[in-house]
C-alpha positions in Angstrom: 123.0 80.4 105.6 123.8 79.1 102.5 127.2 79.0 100.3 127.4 82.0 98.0 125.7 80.6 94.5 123.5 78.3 96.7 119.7 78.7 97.3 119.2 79.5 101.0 116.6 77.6 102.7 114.3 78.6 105.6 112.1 77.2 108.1 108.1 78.6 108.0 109.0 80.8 110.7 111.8 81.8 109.0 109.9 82.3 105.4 107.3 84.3 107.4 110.0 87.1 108.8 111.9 87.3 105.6 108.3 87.8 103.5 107.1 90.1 106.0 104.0 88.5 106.5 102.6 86.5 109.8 103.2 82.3 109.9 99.4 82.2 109.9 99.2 83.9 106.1 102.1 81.5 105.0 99.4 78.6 105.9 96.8 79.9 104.6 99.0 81.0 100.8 100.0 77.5 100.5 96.5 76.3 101.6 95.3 78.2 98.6 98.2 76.9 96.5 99.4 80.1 96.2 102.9 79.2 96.6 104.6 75.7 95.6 104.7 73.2 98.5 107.7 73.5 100.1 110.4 70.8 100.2 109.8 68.1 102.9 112.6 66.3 105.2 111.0 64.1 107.6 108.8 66.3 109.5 110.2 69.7 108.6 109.2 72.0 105.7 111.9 73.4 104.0 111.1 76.9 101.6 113.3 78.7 99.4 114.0 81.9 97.8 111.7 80.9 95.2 109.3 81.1 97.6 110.1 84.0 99.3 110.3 85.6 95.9 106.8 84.2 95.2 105.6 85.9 98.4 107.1 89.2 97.6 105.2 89.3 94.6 101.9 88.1 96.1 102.7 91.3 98.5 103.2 93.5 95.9 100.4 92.5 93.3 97.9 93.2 96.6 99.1 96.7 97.1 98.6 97.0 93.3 94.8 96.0 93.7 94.6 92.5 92.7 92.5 89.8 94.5 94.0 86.8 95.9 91.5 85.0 93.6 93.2 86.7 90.6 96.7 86.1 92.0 95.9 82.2 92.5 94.9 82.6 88.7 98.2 83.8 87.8 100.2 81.8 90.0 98.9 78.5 88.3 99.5 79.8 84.6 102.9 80.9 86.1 103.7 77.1 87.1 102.3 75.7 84.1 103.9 78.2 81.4 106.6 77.0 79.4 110.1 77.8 80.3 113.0 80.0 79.2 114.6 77.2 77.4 111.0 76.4 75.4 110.6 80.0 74.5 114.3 80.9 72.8 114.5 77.5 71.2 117.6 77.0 70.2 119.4 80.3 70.9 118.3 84.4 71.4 116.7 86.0 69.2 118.9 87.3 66.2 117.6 90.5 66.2 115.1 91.2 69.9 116.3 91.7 73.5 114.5 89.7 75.6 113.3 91.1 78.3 113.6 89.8 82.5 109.8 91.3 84.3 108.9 89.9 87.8 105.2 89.4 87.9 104.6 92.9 89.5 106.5 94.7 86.4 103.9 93.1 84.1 101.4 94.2 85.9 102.5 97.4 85.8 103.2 97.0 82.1 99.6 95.9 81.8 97.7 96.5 85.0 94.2 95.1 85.3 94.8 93.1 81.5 97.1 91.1 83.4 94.9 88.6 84.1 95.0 84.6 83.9 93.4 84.5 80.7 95.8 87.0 78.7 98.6 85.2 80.5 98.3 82.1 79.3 97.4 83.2 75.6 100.9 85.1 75.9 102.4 82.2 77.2 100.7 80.1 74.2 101.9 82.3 71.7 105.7 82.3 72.9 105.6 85.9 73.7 106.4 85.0 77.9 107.8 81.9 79.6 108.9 81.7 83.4 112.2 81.6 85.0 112.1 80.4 88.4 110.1 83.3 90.3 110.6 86.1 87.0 109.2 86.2 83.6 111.1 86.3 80.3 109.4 88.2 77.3 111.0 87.9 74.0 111.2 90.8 72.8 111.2 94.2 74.0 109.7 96.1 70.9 106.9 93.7 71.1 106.4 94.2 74.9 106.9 98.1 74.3 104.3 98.4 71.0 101.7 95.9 73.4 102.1 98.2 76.4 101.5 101.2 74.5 98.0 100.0 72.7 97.0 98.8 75.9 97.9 102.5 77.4 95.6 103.8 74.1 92.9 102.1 75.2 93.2 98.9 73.2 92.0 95.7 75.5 95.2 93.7 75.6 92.9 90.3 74.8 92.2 92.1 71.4 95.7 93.2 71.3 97.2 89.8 71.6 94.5 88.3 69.4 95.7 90.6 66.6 99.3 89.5 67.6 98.3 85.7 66.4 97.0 87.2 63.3 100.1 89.3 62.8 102.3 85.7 63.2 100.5 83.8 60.8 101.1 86.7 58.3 104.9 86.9 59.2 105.2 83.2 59.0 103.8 83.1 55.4 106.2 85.7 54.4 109.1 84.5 55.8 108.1 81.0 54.2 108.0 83.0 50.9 111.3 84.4 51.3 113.1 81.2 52.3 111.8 79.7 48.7 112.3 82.4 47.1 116.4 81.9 48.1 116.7 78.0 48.6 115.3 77.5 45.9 117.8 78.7 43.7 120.4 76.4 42.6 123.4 76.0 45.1 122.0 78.8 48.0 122.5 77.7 51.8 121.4 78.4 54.7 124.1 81.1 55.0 122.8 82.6 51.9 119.6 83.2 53.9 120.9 84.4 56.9 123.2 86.7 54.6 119.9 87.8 52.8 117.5 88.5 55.5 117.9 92.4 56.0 116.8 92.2 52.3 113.5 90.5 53.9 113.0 93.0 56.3 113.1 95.9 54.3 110.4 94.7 51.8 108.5 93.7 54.2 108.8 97.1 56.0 107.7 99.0 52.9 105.0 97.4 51.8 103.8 97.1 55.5 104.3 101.1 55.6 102.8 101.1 52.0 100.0 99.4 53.0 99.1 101.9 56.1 99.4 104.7 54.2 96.3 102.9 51.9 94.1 102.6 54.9 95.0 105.9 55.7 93.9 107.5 52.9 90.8 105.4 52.5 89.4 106.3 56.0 90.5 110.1 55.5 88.2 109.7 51.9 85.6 107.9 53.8 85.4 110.7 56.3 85.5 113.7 54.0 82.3 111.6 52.3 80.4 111.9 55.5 80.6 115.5 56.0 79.8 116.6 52.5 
């Protein structure tokens, strides 16, 4: 056993009972590279609750429907995503909750979209990164408005795509913004900080402006096609 606030380490046979699953499976995960290899002291194998976490949700992504093939696919953008640290930067978000998921939440966020692929092009755009055996997602609004175009129907590839598009249009107008402030004669950094609500709001408008255009428009085009 280990002290309280240690990781606990276990033997294969060990692993295997704690998992669940038979010593024979255990081979044949790490064969496949589905879990890490395990710590190595002379001839012993040593495995942790990072593995046992790992095989929990290699457990529960099965019962969900996904293939081992699929799970070896997220397993290896898990390892190579960046981590928690990478993602907030220097600090939390000012504004979004970051949210803990273990890899069978997102799945259930996202069922069969939560594939390798879409994985790493979240992990890309610094929407996830991986702590230990969960994933961190920056923001929950983001995670909630994703979810729910997904749940309309909305391929989360094409979702996430459109999110990219979406950054390099917020980046632009918070570089517009910043100017606009620094570059008036004696503003700080605090002055921006103090400021940014202001940012939000106009951005908000004409955002909500700007939907209520294409709204219009395709109600016009439609009323064109039935007379």
């Amino acid at each position: 056993m280990a002290e309280d606030g240690e990781r606990r380490e276990y033997r294969m046979e060990e692993l295997a009972r704690e998992a669940g699953i038979t010593v024979r499976t255990l081979r044949f995960y790490r064969e496949r590279k589905l879990i890490p290899p395990p710590r190595r002291e002379g001839r012993i194998a040593w495995y942790d609750d990072t593995h046992l976490a790992r095989l929990r949700t290699i457990s529960a992504l099965l019962e969900r429907g996904h293939t081992l093939s699929g799970i070896a696919e997220l397993a290896e953008a898990f390892d190579h995503g960046r981590d928690v640290g990478e993602l907030l930067g220097l600090g939390a978000p000012t504004e979004e909750t970051p949210v803990r998921l273990t890899p069978e939440a997102l799945a259930d966020h996202f069922g069969d979209q939560a594939t390798s692929e879409n994985l790493a092009t979240a992990l890309d755009l610094g929407y996830l990164a991986t702590d230990g055996g969960d994933i961190i997602h920056i923001s929950r609004r983001l995670l909630d408005a994703s979810a729910a175009l997904v749940r309309e129907g909305i391929p989360l590839a094409d979702v996430l795509s459109a999110g990219r598009r979406v950054r390099e249009h917020a980046d632009a107008l918070a570089e517009l913004f910043t100017d606009l402030i620094l570059a008036q004669g004696g503003r700080t950094t605090e002055d921006l900080r103090r400021l940014r609500p202001l940012a939000k709001s106009v951005a908000e408008a004409e955002l909500s402006l700007a939907l209520d255009r294409r709204l219009s428009k395709a109600l016009d085009r439609r009323l064109d096609q039935r007379s």
